[in-house]
C-alpha positions as CSV (number, residue, x, y, z in Angstrom):
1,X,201.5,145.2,57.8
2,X,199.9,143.9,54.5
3,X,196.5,145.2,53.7
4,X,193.3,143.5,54.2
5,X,192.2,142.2,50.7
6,X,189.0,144.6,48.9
7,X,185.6,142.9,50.0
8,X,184.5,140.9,47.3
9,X,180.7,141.8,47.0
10,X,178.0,139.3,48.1
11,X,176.3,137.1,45.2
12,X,172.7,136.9,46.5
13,X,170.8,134.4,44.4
14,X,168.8,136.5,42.2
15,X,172.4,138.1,41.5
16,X,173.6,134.6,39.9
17,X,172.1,134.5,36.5
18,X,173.9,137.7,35.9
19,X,177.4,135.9,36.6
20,X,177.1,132.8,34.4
21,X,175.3,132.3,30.9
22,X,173.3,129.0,32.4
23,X,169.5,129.1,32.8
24,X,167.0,126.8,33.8
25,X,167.4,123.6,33.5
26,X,170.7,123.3,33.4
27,X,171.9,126.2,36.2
28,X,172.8,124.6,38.9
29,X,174.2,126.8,41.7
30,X,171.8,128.2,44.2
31,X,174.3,130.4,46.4
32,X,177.6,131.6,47.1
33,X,178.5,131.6,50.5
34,X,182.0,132.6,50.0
35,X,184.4,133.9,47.1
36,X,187.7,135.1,47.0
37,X,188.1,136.0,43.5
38,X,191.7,133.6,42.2
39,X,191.6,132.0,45.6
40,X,188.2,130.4,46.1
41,X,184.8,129.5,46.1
42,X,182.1,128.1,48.0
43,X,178.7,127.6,46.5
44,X,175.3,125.6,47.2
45,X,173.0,123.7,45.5
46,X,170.0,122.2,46.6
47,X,168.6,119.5,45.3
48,X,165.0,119.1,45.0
49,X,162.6,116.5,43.9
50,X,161.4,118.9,40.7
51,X,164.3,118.4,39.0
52,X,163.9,117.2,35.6
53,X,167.2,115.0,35.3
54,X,165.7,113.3,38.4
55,X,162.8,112.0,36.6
56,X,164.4,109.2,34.4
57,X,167.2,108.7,36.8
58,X,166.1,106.5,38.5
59,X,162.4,105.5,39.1
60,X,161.5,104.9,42.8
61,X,165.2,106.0,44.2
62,X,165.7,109.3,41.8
63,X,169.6,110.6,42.6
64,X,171.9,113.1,41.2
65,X,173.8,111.8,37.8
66,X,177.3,112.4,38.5
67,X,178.4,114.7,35.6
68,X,176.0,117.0,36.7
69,X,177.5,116.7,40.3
70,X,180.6,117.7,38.3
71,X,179.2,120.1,36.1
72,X,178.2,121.9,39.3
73,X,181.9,122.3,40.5
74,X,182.4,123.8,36.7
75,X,179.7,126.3,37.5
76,X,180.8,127.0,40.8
77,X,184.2,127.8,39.3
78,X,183.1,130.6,37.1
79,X,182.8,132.9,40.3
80,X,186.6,132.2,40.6
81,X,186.9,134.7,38.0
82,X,186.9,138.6,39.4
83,X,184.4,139.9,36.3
84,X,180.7,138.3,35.7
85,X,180.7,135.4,32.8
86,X,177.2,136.6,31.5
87,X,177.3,136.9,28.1
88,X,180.8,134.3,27.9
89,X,180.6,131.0,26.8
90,X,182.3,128.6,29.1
91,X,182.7,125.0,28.8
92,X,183.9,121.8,30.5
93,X,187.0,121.1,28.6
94,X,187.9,117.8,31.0
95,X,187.7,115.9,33.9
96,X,190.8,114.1,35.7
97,X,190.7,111.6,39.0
98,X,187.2,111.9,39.2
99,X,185.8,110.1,42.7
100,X,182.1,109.5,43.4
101,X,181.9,108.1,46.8
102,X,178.0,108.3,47.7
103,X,175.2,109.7,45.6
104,X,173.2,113.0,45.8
105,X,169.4,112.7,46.5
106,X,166.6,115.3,46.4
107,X,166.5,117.1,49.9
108,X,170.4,117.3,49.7
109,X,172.4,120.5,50.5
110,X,175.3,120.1,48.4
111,X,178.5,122.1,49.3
112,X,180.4,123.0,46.1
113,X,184.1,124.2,47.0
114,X,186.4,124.9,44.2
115,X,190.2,125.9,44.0
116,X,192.4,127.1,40.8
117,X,195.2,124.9,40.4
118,X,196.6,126.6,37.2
119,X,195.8,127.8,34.1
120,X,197.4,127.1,30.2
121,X,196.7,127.4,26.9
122,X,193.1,129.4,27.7
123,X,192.1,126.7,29.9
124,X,191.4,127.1,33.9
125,X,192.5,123.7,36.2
126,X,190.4,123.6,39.1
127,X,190.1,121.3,41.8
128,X,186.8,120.5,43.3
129,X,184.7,118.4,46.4
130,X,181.2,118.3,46.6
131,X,179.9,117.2,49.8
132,X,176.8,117.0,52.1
133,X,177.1,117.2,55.8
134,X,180.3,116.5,56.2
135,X,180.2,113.7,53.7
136,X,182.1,113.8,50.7
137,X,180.2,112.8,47.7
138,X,182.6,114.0,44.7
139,X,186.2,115.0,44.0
140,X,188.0,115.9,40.8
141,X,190.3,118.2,38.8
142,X,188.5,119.8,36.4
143,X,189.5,121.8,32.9
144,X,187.2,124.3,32.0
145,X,188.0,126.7,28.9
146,X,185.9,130.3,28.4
147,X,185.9,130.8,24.7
């Protein structure tokens, strides 16, 4: 009979600055609502009308610019990783195949569910969907290198 893995330990919100080097503006996961360090990760974000990328983009019908919808999934990504990345700096190295299929708007709930696909040459490959209700909004393969 094979062991049950170790419980990874909850990520409450206020517990999520101390995991990535991002701050406000630019942090941009709200919650994890499920990790399994190596295996995968499910985070939130919610999008609000305060936002300050919202303001300029765009007046009267303000939505979610898409490399931040991806930049999310990079975030999201960084709890793959068993230790915190406070203190790390981590960047979005590339993007492949990525999909936007409908936009993000304030009031949104946005799922964030990432997956390694590999790693080489100090870079991480992860695959990642962001979605909303059951609707997929976002998909790519994304290279992200900690330096």
């Amino acid at each position: 009979m094979t062991p049950a893995p170790a419980p990874v330990p909850v990520i409450v919100p206020t517990d999520i600055p101390a995991h990535l080097p991002h701050r406000y503006p630019f942090l941009l996961v709200d919650r994890i609502l499920e990790r399994e360090p190596g295996v995968r990760v499910v985070a939130e974000k919610l999008v609000t009308n305060g936002e300050p990328h919202l303001q300029g983009h765009f007046e009267g019908r303000p939505l979610v610019p898409g490399v931040l919808l991806l930049e999310m999934l990079a975030q999201a990504g960084g709890f793959l990783e068993a230790e915190s990345l406070h203190g790390a700096a981590i960047f979005l190295a590339g993007v492949q195949d990525a999909r936007f299929r409908t936009p993000a708007f304030p009031g949104d709930r946005l799922r964030l569910e990432v997956t390694p696909e590999g790693a080489f040459a100090g870079l991480m490959k992860l695959k990642g969907t962001v979605s909303c209700e059951g609707r997929e909004l976002c998909t790519a393969h994304l290279l992200v290198k900690r330096l």
